[in-house]
C-alpha positions in Angstrom: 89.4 106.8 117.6 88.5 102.9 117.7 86.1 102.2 119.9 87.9 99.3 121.0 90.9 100.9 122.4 92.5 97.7 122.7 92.7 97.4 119.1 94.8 100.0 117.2 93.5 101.8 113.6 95.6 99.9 111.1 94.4 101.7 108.2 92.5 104.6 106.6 90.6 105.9 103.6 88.3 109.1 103.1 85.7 109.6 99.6 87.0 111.6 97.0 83.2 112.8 96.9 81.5 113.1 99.9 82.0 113.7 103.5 83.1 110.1 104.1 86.2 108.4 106.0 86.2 104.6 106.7 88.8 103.2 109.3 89.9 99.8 109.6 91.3 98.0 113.1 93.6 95.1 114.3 90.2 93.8 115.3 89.6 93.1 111.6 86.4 95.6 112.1 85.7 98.6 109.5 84.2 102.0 110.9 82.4 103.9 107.8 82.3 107.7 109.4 79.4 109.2 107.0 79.4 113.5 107.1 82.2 113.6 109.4 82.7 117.4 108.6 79.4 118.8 109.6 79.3 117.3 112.9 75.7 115.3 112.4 78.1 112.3 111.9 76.4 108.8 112.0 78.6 105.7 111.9 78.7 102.4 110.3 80.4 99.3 111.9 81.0 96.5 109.0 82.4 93.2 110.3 84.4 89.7 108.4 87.7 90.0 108.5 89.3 88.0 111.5 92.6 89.9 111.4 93.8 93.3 111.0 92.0 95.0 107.7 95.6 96.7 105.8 94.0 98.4 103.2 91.0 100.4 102.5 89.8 102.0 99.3 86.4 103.7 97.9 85.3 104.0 94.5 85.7 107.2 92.5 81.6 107.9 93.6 82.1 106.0 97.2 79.4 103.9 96.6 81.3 101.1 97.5 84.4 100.4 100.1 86.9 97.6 98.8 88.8 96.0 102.0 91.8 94.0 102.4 94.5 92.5 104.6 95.9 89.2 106.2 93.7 86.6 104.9 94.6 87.8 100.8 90.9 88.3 100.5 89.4 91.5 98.9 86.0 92.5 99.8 83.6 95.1 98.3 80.9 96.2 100.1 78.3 98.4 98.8 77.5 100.8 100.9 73.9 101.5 100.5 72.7 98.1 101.5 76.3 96.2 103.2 76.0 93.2 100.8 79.9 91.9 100.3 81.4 90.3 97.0 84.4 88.5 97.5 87.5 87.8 95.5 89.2 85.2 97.3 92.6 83.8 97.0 94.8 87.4 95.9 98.1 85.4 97.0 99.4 87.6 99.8 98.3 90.0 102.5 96.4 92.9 101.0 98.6 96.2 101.4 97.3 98.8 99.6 94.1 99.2 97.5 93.1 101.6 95.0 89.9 101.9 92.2 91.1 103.9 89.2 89.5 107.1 88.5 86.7 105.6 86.1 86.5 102.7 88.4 86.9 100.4 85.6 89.8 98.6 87.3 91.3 98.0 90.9 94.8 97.8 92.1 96.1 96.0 95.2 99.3 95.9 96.2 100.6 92.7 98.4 103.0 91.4 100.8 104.8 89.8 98.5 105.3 93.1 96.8 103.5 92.1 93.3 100.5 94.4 92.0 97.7 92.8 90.7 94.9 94.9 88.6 91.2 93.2 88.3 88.5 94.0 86.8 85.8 95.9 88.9 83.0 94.3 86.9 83.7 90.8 87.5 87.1 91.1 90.0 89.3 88.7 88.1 92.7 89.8 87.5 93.6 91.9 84.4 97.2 92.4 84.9 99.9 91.1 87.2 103.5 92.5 88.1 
């Protein structure tokens, strides 16, 4: 559950690798839940969105989480070490994220139901619907 049960879990996302789920709130905080299957599960809190995070989405080797929502901002944090890259200005709340399988490229999906592809190297766009 959140821990703030005031603020409801708006979103969800688990590794395709490893034993990892990541949950986002209304609060705009993110909740990285590392080796939640064997039960020795420690958790990370990550913290800058100031509304609800929409979308959450891991790489193909979940060494990064890409978050999203109300303020059309997409932010990648690295896992190891929390640092954030930004890509500012997507045009819309961020609904749904997703890295492709090579993690070449990321797709978001916003509120004003366009799909926008960028680059994961540099995170400009690549292709817009």
């Amino acid at each position: 559950h959140c821990y703030e049960k005031s603020h409801p879990i708006t979103c969800v996302a688990v590794s395709p690798c490893s034993p990892i789920l990541a949950y986002g709130c209304t609060s705009g905080r993110i909740f990285i839940w590392h080796n939640f299957i064997s039960g020795n599960e420690n958790i990370t809190r990550l913290h800058w969105h100031s509304h609800s995070v929409l979308a959450l989405a891991f790489n193909c080797e979940a060494t990064y989480l890409m978050s999203g929502g109300e303020e059309s901002v997409l932010v990648v944090w690295q896992i190891d070490t929390l640092k954030r890259q930004f890509r500012p200005r997507i045009g819309g709340e961020i609904r749904g994220i997703v890295a492709s399988n090579t993690d070449r490229y990321i797709a978001l999906v916003t509120s004003d139901n366009i799909i926008k592809v960028l680059n994961n190297s540099n995170l400009e766009l690549a292709f817009l619907s």
